[in-house]
C-alpha positions in Angstrom: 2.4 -32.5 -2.6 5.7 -34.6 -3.0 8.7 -34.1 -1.3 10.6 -32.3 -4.2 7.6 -29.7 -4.9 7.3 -29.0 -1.0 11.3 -28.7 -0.4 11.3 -26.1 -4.4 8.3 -24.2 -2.8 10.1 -23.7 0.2 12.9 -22.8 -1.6 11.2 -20.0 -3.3 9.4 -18.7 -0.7 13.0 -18.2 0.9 14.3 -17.1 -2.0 11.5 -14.6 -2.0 11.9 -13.0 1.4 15.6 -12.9 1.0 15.1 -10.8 -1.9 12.5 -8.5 -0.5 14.6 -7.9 2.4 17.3 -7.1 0.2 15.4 -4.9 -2.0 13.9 -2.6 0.8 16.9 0.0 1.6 16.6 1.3 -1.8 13.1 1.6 -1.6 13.1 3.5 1.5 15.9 5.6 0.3 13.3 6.6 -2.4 10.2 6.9 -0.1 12.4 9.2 2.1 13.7 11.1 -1.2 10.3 11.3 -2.8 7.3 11.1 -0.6 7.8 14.2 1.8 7.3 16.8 -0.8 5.0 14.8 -3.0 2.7 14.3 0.4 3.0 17.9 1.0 1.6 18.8 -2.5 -1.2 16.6 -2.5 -2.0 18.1 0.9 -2.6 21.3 -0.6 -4.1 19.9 -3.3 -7.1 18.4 -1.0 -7.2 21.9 1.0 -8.6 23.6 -1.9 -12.0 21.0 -1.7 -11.9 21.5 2.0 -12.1 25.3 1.8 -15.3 25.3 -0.8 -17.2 23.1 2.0 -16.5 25.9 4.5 -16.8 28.7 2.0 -20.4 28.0 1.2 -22.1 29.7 4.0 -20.6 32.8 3.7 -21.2 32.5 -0.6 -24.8 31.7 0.4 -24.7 34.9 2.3 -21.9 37.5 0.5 -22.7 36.3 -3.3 -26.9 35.5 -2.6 -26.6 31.9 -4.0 -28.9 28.7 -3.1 -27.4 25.6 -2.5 -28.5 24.0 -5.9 -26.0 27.3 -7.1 -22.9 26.4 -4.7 -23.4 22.7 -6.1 -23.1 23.5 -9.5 -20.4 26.1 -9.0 -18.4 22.6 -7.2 -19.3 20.6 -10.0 -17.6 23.1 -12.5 -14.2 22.8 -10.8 -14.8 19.1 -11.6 -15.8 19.7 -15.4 -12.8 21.9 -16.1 -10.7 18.9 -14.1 -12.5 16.4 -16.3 -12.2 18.2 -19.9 -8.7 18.5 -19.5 -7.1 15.3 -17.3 -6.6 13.1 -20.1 -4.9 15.6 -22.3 -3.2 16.8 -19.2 -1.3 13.2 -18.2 -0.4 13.2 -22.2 1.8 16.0 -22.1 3.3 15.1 -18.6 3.9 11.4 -20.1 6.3 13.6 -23.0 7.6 16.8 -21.3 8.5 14.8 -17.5 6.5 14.8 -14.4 9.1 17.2 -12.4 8.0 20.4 -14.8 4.5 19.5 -15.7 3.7 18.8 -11.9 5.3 22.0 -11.0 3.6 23.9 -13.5 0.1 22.8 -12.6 0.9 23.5 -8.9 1.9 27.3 -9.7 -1.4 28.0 -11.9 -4.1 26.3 -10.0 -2.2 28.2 -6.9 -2.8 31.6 -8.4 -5.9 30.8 -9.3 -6.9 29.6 -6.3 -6.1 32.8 -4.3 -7.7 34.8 -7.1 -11.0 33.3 -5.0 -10.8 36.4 -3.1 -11.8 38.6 -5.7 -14.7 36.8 -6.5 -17.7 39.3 -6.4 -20.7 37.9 -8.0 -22.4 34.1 -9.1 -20.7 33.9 -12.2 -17.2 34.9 -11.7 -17.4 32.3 -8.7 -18.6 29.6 -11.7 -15.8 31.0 -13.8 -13.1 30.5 -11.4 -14.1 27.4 -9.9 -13.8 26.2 -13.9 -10.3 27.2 -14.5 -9.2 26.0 -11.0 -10.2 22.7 -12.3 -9.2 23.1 -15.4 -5.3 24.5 -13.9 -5.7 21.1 -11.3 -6.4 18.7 -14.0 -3.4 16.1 -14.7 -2.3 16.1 -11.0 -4.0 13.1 -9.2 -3.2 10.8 -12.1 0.3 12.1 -12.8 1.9 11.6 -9.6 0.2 8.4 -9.5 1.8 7.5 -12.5 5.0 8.8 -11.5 5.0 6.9 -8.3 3.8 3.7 -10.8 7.7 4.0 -12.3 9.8 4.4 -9.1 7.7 1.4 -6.8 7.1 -1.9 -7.7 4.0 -3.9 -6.9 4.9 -5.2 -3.5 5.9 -1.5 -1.9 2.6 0.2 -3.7 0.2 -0.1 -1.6 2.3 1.1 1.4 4.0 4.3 -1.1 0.3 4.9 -2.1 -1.2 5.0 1.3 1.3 8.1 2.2 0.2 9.7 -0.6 -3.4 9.9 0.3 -2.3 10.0 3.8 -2.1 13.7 2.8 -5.4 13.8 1.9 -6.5 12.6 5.5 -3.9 15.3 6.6 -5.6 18.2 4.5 -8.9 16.6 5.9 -8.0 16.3 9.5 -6.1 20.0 9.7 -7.7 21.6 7.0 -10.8 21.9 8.9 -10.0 23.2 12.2 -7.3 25.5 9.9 -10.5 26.6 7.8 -12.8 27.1 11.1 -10.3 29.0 12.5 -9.2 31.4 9.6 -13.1 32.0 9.1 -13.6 32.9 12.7 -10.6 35.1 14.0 -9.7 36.4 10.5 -13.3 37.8 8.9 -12.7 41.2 8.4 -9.2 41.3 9.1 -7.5 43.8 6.2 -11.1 44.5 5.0 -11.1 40.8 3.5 -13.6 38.4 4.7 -12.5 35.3 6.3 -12.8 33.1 3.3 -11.0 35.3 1.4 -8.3 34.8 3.9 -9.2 31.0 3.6 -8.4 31.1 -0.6 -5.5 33.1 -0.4 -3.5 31.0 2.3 -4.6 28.0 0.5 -3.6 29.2 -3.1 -0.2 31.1 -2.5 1.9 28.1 -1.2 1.1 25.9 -4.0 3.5 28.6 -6.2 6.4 28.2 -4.0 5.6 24.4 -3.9 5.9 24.2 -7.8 9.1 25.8 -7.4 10.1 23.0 -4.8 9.2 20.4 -7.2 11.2 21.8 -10.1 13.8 21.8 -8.4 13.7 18.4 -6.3 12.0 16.0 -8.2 13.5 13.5 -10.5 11.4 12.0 -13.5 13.1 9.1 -13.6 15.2 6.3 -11.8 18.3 7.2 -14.3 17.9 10.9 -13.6 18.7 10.9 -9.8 21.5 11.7 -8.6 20.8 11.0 -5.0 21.3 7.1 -6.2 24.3 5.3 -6.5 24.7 3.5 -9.9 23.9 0.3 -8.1 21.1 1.3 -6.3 19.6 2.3 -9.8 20.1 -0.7 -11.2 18.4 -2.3 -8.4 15.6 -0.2 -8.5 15.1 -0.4 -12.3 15.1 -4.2 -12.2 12.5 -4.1 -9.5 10.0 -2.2 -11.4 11.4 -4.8 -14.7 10.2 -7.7 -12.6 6.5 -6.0 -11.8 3.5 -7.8 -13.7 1.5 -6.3 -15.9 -0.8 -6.6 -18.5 -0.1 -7.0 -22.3 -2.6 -4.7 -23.9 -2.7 -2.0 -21.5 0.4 0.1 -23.4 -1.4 2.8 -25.1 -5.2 4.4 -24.4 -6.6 2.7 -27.1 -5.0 -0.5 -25.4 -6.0 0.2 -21.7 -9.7 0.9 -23.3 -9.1 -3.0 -24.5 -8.2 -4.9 -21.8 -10.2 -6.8 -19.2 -11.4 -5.0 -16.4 -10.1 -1.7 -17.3 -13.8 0.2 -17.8 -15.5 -1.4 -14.8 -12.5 0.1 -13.1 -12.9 3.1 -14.3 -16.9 2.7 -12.8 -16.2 1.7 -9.6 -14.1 5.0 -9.5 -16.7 6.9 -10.1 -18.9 5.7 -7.9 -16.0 6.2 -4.9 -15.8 10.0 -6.4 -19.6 10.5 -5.7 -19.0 9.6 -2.2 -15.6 11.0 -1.7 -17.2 14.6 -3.1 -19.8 14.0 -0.8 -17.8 13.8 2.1 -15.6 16.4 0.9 -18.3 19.1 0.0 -21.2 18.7 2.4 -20.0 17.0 5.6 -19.4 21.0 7.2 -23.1 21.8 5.8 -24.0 18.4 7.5 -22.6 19.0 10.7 -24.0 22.4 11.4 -27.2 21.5 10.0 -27.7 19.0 12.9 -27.0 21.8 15.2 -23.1 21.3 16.0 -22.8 25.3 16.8 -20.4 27.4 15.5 -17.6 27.2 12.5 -14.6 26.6 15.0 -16.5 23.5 16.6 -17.7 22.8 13.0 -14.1 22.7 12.1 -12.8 20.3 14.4 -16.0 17.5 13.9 -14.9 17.9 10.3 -11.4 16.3 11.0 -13.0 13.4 12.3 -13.4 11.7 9.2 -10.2 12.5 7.7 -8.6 11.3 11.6 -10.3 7.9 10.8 -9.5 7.9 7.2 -5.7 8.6 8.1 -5.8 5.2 10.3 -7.1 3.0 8.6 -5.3 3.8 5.2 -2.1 3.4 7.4 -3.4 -0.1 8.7 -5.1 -1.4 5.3 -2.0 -0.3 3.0 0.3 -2.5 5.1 -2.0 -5.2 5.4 -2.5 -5.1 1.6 1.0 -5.4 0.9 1.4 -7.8 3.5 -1.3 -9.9 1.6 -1.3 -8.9 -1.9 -5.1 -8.8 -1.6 -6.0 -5.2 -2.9 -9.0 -6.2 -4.5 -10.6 -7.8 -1.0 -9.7 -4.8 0.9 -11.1 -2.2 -1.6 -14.0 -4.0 -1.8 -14.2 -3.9 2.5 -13.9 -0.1 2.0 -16.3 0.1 -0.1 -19.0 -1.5 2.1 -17.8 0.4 5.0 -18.3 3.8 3.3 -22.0 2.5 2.1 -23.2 1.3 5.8 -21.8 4.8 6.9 -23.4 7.0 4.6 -26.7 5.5 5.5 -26.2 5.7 9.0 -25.5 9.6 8.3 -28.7 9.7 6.6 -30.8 7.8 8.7 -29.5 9.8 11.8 -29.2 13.3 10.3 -30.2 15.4 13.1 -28.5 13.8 15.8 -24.8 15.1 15.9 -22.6 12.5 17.8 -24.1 9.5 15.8 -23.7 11.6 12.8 -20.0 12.3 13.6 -19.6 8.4 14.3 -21.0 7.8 10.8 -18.8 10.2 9.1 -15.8 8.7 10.3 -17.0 5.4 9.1 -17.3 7.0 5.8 -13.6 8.1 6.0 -12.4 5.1 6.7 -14.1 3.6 3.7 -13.5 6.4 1.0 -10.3 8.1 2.7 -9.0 4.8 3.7 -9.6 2.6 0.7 -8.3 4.6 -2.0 -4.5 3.2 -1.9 -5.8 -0.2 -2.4 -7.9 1.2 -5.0 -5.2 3.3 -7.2 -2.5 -0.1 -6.4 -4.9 -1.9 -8.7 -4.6 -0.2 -12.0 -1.1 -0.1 -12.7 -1.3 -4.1 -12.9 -3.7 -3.6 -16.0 -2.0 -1.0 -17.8 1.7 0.7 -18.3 3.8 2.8 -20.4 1.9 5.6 -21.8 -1.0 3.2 -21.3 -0.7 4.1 -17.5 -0.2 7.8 -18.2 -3.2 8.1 -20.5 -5.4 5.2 -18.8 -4.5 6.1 -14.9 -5.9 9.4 -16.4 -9.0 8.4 -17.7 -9.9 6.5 -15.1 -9.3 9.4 -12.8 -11.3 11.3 -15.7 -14.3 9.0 -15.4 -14.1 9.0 -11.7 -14.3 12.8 -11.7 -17.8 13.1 -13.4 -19.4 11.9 -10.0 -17.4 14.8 -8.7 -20.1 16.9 -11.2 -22.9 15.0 -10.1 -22.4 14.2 -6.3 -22.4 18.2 -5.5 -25.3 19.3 -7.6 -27.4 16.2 -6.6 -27.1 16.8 -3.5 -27.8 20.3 -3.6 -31.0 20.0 -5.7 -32.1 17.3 -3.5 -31.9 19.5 -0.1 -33.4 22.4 -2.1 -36.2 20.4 -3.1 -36.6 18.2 -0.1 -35.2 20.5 2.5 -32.9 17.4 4.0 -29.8 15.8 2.5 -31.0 12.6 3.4 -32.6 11.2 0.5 -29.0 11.6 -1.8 -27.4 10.2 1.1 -28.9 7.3 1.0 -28.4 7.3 -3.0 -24.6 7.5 -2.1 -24.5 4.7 0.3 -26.6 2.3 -2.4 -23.6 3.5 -5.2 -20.9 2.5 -2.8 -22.4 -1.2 -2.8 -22.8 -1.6 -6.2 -19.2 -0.6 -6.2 -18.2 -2.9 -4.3 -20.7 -6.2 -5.9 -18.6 -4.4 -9.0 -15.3 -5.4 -7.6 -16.7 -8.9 -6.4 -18.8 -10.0 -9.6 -17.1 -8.0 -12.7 -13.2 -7.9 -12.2 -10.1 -8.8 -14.6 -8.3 -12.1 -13.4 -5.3 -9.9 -12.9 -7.2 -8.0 -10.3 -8.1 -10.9 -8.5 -4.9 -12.4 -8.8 -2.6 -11.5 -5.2 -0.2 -9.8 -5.9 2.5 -11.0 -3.7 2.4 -14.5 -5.9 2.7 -12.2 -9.2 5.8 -10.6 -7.5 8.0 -14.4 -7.7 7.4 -14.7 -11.2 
């Protein structure tokens, strides 16, 4: 390299810290605007798929179902999710994330609490279905949202407190849920998870209230920024990469990469429903004891998942490397679900394993979710974030009810738990072998064009 090139490149990469040292007040202004009550929503919304793992004993017992039945009843929150995702992120792309997010929060809140007066097999297959349905749009539209107030180089960390809450609802939800199951059964006449639904379900109305009220859909629209400080931030997202056929859903179904994505999700939705769904079944079937203790070896995972999403969304950023870190995750998550299988019946290796699997699925999904807003934007993002979440979301149909017909027909989990750990390999040889060159490229050296 001559002299000139070595003293330009050192210029820029001067230049380049200067300015992201610069540009960070206003994007921690917006983290600390944003993020609290965004985290606090996607808690809840990750409490409701931590209740229906603790629920299913007492279905098994209260409603007479087999566990082929609870799978499938999961799986139908997922098909109402699925069915209506898409079309969901469509309207919040034209009516504004602030009332579409709040409205979803208030219906799938009723309905969740309406769990209580679930009496019979197929009212609980109904209402899982509309819960879904109700849910569908949410995932995908706040990342979408989060897409238009953070540019590339803040994403991964803005993500990873986003699903931080998900480790959250992980890592209380179940000693919350063991708890409420144990000291409140029969309290009012109700059984405990009917306590479980309702105290799930009811604060997700007031929090759709919160949102209508707090959250701005755009940059221009908040007041809480100075007229600099928008301009600042609008020419930070103006200066983010992306790709150039990725700006409608026709478009994002066009460009490179965009559908083997989309696959790789879905293989990371099999495992993350199978952590989500059967890890309590898991536990006590190894002999853990009682729902309490079941509770608290539940919110191991989530602990571990919590960490390390902390650790890899700043080392991301730090390195612009998404894909290589995703694709570490994923491995992770695949060694750990075999070790769960392989050493089902003994509980503290078991409990090791399940953390491992956290810190793959929990962990990895920021890197993941940074990825596709550098292939697609505009309603492209809106419409292709959600179809990818879509497409994800069908091994949220088949990881429950696999698994349940498995152990119904086997009598052990272990065979689909070994089917999950093979699926998050080939997720990861996806990433690795079948990738867009904007995926692979690092993001930090896309940031300086």
């Amino acid at each position: 390299m001559g002299r000139a090139a070595l003293v330009d490149t050192t210029i820029s990469a001067s230049a380049q810290a200067r300015r992201l040292a610069d540009d960070q007040p206003v994007v921690r202004k917006a983290v600390w605007r944003l993020m609290p009550l965004i985290m606090i929503c996607y808690t809840f919304a990750f409490f409701d798929r931590i209740n229906i793992g603790f629920a299913k004993a007492a279905l098994t017992v209260d409603l007479g179902i087999s566990n082929t039945a609870y799978g499938i009843g999961a799986s139908l929150f997922t098909v109402g999710y699925v069915l209506f995702e898409v079309p969901s992120n469509m309207i919040l792309f034209r009516v504004g994330t602030r009332q579409w997010i709040a409205r979803i929060m208030i219906s799938w809140g009723i309905a969740t609490a309406a769990m209580l007066f679930v009496t019979t097999e197929w009212q609980f297959y109904a209402l899982r279905f509309l819960i879904g349905a109700f849910e569908a749009g949410f995932s995908p539209g706040i990342i979408y949202y989060m897409s238009t107030w953070f540019p590339t180089s803040y994403r991964g960390r803005a993500t990873s407190y986003l699903f931080l809450a998900q480790a959250f609802s992980g890592g209380l939800g179940g000693p919350i849920a063991g708890t409420i199951l144990t000291y409140m059964d029969g309290v009012g006449g109700q059984a405990g998870w009917h306590w479980m639904f309702l105290f799930g379900g009811i604060p997700c109305v007031f929090l759709g209230l919160l949102v209508l009220k707090f959250l701005d859909n755009k940059v221009e629209d908040a007041k809480w920024l100075t007229a600099e400080e928008k301009r600042q931030l609008i020419a930070l997202n103006d200066r983010t990469p992306q790709g150039d056929k990725g700006k409608s859903l026709l478009g994002a179904l066009k460009t490179q990469g965009f559908l083997p994505l989309a696959l790789v999700y879905f293989f990371i939705q099999i495992a993350s429903y199978g952590l989500n769904f059967w890890a309590p079944d898991l536990i006590k079937t190894a002999g853990s004891g009682s729902d309490l203790v079941v509770g608290f070896l539940t919110a191991t995972p989530y602990v571990v998942g919590a960490i390390t999403m902390i650790l890899i969304g700043r080392r991301a950023d730090a390195t612009g490397e998404r894909r290589l870190y995703s694709m570490f995750c994923l491995t992770a998550a695949g060694i750990g679900f075999l070790a769960a299988g392989f050493f089902a019946n003994n509980v503290v290796i078991l409990v090791v394993a399940l953390a491992v699997i956290g810190g793959g699925v929990v962990g990895g999904m920021p890197t993941f979710w940074a990825m596709p807003p550098k292939l697609v934007h505009g309603a492209g993002a809106a419409a292709g974030i959600a179809l990818i979440n879509t497409l994800g979301q069908v091994g949220g149909i088949v990881s429950p009810v696999m698994v349940g017909t498995i152990k119904d027909a086997t009598g052990s989990a272990t065979p689909a738990l070994y089917i999950i750990g093979v699926l998050c390999i080939a997720a990861m040889l996806i990433l690795r072998f079948i990738s867009s060159p904007l995926l692979r490229a690092n993001d930090r050296e896309l940031d300086r064009i």
